[in-house]
Steps between C-alpha positions, in 0.01 A plus 500: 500500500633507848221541762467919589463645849321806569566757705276733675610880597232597739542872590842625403599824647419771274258796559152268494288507179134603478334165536206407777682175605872579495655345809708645765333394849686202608222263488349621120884505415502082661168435357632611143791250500264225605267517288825562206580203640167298462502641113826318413850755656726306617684801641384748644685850485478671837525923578286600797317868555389705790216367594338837567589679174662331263833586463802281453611325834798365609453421824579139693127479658371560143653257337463233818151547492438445099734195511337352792167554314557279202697235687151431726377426214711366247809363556562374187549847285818612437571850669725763300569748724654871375811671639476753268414823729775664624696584211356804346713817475320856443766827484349812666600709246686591180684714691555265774521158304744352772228566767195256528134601499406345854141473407528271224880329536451177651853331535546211704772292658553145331382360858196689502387466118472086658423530837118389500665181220736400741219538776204281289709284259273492220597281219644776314563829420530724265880717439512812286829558348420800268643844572310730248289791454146436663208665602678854455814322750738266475453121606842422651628128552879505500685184586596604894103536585370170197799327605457505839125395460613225259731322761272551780204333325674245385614454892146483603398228189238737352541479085517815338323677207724702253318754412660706173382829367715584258806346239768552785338288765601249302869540496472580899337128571796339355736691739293430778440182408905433445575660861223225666299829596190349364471115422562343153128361521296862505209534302470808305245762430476708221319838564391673181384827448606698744587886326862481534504134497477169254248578275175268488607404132532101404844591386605608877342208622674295278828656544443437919471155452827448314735690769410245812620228594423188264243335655363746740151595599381800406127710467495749312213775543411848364346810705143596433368484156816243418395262774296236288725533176806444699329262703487282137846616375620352828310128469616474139868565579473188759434717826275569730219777559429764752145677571321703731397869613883621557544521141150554334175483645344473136383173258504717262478860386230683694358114677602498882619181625271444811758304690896374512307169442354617218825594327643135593204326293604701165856448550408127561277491219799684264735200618219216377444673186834476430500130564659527835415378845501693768712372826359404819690645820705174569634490095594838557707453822631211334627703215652778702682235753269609775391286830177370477 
């Protein structure tokens, strides 16, 4: 078996969960990733919160002052930064579908979904192409906001992540992909579970890893009580594994995970049992065609 990288998803950006040690202050969110680091990611998966309360951020400062956090102390770690806020749609009404609700639409310009990547140049970033029911909305990526991204990143030399929710992603890679809007090189992502989404089955899994690219890096991971089983699925279709508190904060059923750290030893243990080795930062920047 090909060595695995792990990824670590710190804090996401959904309501937060009842746990004691769920991060959202900027230095517990940077501690997290460190110490996800020190357990064996390789990558670590970066949202950041109000510091104050909790909710989802997406504010420059934010982001500059998680980012600046981890690379004090570890320069090594590959950062994964999200561009996903920005694109949620919410109508007012049934009566007014046309008309947004202001206090939950968020809809950004393609420049603003990347400003604080284009201002901190992680290594990466994350790109959501779905457009699909969510969250009672509608995630919305069409190709004149995505595509814009795409080129723009690719301008800067930060790799993107594919991320695909659902069959159709798919078929909308390829076209960006054939226009040069994102490179021929992307890794992938396969989010399973969502409601309205791929289902956390081995047979979606499966099915994900036979419409990219031949060749191509991909993780494929499953939302709450899926994470661990499509953690496995993932390893023994020849990818690569993503943990942490953005998509369960559980072991298992009813056993809190104390830590994103904690959640990277299982998934590292998972990859030995299966007679695979886990990859060190450096492997994994080899493999993805980043600078060291």
């Amino acid at each position: 078996m090909a060595k695995t990288f792990i990824t670590c998803a710190i804090t996401g950006a959904s309501p937060m969960p009842k746990h004691p040690n769920f991060p959202f202050r900027p230095e517990h969110v940077a501690q997290e990733a460190l110490d996800a680091a020190a357990a064996g990611a390789s990558i670590i998966h970066v949202h950041v919160r109000n510091g104050a309360d909790g909710t989802p951020s997406q504010e420059l400062e934010d982001y500059r002052k998680v980012v600046g956090l981890i690379r004090e102390k570890n320069t090594d770690v590959i950062l994964n930064v999200t561009t996903g806020p920005g694109c949620m749609w919410f109508p007012k009404s049934a009566e007014e579908p046309a008309v947004p609700d202001m206090e939950k639409t968020l809809m950004f310009t393609a420049e603003r979904r990347i400003e604080h990547i284009l201002e901190l140049k992680p290594d990466m970033c994350t790109l959501d192409i779905c457009t699909m029911n969510l969250w009672g909305g509608i995630a919305m990526n069409l190709e004149m906001i995505v595509g814009k991204m795409g080129t723009m990143l690719q301008d800067a030399g930060v790799l993107t992540e594919i991320e695909c929710f659902e069959a159709g992603d798919f078929v909308f890679a390829d076209d960006l992909m054939a226009k040069g809007l994102i490179p021929k090189n992307s890794p992938f992502t396969f989010v399973l579970g969502t409601k309205y989404g791929l289902p956390a089955t081995p047979e979606a899994m499966m099915y994900s890893r036979n419409q990219i690219p031949r060749g191509a890096h991909f993780t494929g991971f499953g939302v709450s009580r899926h994470s661990f089983p499509m953690a496995a699925q993932s390893v023994l279709l020849g990818g690569h594994m993503r943990v942490g508190f953005e998509d369960t904060i559980y072991l298992r059923k009813g056993v809190l995970a104390n830590s994103n750290a904690e959640l990277v030893e299982w998934g590292a243990d998972i990859v030995n049992k299966l007679g695979g080795e886990v990859a060190t930062p450096g492997e994994t920047r080899e493999m993805l065609g980043l600078k060291g």
